[in-house]
Chimera marker file (.cmm) of the C-alpha trace (Angstrom):
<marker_set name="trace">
<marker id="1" x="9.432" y="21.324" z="-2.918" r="1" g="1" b="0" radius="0.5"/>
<marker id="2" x="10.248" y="18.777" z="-0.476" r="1" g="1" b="0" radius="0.5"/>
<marker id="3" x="7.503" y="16.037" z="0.777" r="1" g="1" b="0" radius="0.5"/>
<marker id="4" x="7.132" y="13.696" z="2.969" r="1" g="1" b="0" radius="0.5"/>
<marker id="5" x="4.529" y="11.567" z="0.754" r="1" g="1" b="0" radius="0.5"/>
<marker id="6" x="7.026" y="8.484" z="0.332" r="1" g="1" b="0" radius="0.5"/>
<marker id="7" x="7.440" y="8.702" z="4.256" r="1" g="1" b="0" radius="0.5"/>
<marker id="8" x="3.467" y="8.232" z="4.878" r="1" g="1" b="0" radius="0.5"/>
<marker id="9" x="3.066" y="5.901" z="1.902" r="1" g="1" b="0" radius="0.5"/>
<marker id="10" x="5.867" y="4.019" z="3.723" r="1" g="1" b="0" radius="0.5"/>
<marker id="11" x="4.257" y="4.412" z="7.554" r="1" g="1" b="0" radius="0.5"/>
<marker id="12" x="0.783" y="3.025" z="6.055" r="1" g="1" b="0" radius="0.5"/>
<marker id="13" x="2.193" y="0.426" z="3.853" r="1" g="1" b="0" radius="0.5"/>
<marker id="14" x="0.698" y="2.152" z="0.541" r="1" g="1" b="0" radius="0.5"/>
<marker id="15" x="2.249" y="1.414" z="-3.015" r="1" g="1" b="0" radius="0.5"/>
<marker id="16" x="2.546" y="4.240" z="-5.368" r="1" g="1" b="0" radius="0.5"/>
<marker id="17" x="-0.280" y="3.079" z="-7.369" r="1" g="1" b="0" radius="0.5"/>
<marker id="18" x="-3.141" y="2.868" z="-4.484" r="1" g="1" b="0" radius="0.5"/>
<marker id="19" x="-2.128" y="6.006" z="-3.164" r="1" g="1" b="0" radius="0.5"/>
<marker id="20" x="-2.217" y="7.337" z="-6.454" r="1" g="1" b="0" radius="0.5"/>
<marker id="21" x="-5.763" y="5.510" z="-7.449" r="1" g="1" b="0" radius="0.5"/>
<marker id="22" x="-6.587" y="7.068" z="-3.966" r="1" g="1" b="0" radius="0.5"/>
<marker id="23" x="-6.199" y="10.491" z="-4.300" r="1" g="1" b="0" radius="0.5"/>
<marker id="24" x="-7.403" y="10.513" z="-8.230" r="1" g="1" b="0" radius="0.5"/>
<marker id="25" x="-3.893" y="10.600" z="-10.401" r="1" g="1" b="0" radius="0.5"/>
<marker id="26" x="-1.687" y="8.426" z="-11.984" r="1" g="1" b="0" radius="0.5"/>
<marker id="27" x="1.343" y="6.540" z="-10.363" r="1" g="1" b="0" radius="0.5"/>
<marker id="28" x="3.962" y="8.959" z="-12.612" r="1" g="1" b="0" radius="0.5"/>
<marker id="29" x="2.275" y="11.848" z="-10.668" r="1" g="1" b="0" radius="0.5"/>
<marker id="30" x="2.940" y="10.123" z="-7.311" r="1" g="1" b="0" radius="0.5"/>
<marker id="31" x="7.277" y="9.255" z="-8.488" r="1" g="1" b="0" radius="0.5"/>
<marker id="32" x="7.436" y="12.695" z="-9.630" r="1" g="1" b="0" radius="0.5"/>
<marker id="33" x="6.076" y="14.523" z="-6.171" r="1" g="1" b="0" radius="0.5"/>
<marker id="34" x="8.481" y="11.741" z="-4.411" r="1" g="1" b="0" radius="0.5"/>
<marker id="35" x="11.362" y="12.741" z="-6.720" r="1" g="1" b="0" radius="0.5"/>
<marker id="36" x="10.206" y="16.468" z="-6.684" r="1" g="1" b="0" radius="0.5"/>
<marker id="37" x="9.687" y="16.826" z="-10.144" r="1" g="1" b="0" radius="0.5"/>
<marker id="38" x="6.681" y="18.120" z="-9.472" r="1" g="1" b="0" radius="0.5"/>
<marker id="39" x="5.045" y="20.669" z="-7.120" r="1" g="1" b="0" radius="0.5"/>
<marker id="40" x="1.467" y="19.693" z="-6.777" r="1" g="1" b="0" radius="0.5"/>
<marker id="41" x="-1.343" y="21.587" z="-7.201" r="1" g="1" b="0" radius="0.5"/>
<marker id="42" x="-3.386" y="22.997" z="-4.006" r="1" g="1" b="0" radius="0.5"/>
<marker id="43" x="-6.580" y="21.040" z="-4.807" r="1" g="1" b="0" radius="0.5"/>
<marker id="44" x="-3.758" y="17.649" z="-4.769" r="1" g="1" b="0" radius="0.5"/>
<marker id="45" x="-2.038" y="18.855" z="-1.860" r="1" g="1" b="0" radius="0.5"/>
<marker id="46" x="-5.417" y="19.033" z="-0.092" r="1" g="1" b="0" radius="0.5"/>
<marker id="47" x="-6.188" y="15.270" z="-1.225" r="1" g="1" b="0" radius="0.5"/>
<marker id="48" x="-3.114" y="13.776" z="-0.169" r="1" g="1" b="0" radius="0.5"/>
<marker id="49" x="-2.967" y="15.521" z="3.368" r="1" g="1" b="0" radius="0.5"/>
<marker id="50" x="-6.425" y="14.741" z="3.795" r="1" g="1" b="0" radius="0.5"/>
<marker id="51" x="-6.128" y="10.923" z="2.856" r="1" g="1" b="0" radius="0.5"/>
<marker id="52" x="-3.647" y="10.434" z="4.956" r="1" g="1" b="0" radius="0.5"/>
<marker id="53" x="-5.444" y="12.746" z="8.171" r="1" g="1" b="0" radius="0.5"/>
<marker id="54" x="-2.826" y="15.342" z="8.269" r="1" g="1" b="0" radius="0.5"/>
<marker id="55" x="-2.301" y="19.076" z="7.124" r="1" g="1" b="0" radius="0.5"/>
<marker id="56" x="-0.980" y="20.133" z="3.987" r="1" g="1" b="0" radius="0.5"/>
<marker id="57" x="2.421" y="21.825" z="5.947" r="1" g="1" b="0" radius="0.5"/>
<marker id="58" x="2.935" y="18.238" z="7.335" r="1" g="1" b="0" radius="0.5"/>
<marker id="59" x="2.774" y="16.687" z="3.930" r="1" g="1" b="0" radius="0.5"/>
<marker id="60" x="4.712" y="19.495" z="2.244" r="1" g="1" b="0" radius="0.5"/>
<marker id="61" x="7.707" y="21.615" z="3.337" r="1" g="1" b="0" radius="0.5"/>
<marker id="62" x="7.233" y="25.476" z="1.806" r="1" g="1" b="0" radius="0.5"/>
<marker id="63" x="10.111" y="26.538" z="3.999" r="1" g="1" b="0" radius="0.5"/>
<marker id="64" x="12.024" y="26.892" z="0.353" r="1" g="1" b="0" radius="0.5"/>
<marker id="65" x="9.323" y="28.233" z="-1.494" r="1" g="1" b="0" radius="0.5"/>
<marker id="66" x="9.207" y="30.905" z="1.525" r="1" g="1" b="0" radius="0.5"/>
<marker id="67" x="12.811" y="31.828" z="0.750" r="1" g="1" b="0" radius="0.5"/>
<marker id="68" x="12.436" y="32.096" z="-2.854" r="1" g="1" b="0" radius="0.5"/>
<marker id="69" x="9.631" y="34.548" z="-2.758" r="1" g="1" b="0" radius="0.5"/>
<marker id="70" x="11.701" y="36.943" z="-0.329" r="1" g="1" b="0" radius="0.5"/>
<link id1="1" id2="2" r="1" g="1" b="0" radius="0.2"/>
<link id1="2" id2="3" r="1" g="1" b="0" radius="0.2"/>
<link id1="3" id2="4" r="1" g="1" b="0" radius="0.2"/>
<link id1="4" id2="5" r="1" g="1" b="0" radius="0.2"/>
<link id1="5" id2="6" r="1" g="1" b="0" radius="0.2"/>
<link id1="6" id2="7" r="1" g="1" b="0" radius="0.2"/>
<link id1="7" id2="8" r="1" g="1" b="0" radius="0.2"/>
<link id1="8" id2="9" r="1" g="1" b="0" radius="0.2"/>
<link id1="9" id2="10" r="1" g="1" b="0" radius="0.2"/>
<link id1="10" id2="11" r="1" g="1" b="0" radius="0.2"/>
<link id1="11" id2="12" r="1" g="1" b="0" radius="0.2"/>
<link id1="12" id2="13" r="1" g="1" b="0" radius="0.2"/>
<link id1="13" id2="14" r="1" g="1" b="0" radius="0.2"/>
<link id1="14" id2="15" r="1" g="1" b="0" radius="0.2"/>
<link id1="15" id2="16" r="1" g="1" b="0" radius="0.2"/>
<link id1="16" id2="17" r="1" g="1" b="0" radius="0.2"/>
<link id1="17" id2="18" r="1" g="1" b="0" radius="0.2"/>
<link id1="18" id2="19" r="1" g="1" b="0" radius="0.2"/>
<link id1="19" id2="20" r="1" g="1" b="0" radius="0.2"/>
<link id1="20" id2="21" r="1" g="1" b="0" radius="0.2"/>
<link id1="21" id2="22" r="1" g="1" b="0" radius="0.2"/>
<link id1="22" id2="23" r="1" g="1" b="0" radius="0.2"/>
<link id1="23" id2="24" r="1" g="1" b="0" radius="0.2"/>
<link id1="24" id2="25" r="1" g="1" b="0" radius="0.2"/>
<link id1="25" id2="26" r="1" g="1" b="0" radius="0.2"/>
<link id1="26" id2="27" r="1" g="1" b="0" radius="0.2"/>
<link id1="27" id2="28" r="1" g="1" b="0" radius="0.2"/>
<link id1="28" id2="29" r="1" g="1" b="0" radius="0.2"/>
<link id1="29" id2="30" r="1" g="1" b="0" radius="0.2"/>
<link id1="30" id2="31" r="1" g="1" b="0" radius="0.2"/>
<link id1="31" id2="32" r="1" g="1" b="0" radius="0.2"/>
<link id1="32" id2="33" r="1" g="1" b="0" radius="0.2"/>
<link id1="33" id2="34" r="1" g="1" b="0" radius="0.2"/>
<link id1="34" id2="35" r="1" g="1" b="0" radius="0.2"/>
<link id1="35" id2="36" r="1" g="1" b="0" radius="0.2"/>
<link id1="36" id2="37" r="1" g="1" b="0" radius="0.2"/>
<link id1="37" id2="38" r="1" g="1" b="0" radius="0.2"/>
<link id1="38" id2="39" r="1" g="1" b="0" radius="0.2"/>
<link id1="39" id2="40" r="1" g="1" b="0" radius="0.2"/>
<link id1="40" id2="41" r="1" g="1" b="0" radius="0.2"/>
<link id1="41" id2="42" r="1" g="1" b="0" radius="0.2"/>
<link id1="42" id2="43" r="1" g="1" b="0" radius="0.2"/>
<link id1="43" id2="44" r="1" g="1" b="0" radius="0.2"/>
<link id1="44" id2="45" r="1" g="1" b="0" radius="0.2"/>
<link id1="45" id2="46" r="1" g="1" b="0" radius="0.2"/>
<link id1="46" id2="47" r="1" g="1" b="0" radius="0.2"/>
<link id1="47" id2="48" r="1" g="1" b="0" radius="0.2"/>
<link id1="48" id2="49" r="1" g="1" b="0" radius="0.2"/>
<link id1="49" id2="50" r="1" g="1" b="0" radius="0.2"/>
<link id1="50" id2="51" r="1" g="1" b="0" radius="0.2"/>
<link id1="51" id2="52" r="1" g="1" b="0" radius="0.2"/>
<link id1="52" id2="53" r="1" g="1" b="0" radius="0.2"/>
<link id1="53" id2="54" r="1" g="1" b="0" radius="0.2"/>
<link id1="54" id2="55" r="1" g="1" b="0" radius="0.2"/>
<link id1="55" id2="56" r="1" g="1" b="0" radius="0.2"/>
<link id1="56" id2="57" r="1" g="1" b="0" radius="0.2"/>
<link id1="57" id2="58" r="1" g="1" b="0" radius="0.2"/>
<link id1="58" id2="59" r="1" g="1" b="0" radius="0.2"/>
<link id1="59" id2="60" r="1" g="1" b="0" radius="0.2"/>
<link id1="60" id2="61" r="1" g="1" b="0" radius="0.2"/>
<link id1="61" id2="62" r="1" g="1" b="0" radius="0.2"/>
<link id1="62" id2="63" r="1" g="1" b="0" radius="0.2"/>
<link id1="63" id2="64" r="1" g="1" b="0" radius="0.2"/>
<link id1="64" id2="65" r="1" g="1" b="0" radius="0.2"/>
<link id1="65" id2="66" r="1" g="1" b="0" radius="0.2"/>
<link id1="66" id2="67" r="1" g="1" b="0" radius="0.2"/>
<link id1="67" id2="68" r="1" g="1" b="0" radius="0.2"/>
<link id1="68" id2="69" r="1" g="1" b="0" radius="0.2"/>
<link id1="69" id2="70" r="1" g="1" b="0" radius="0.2"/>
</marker_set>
């Protein structure tokens, strides 16, 4: 699933590591969403839109995940 997490991290001069310590996971956890390795779970999702002030669909793109189910 595609994210726009490095994008934000980027926009509010974040490391991996504080966004991770942030939003309660590790800094792996944070590369593998980035590198979408990783789909993350709807209690993270919520975390990381919420820490950065946003909604989940403008954190995460679930236009694929759409397709997929059809």
């Amino acid at each position: 699933m595609k994210t726009r997490i490095q994008e934000l991290r980027r926009k509010y001069k974040l490391s991996q590591e504080e966004l991770a310590l942030a939003v309660g996971v590790t800094r792996q956890t944070i590369i593998s969403l980035e590198k979408e390795k990783y789909t993350a779970s709807l209690v993270l999702a919520h975390r990381i839109a919420r820490y950065f002030g946003v909604t989940i669909e403008d954190v995460f793109d679930f236009s694929e995940v759409d397709k997929e189910e059809m």
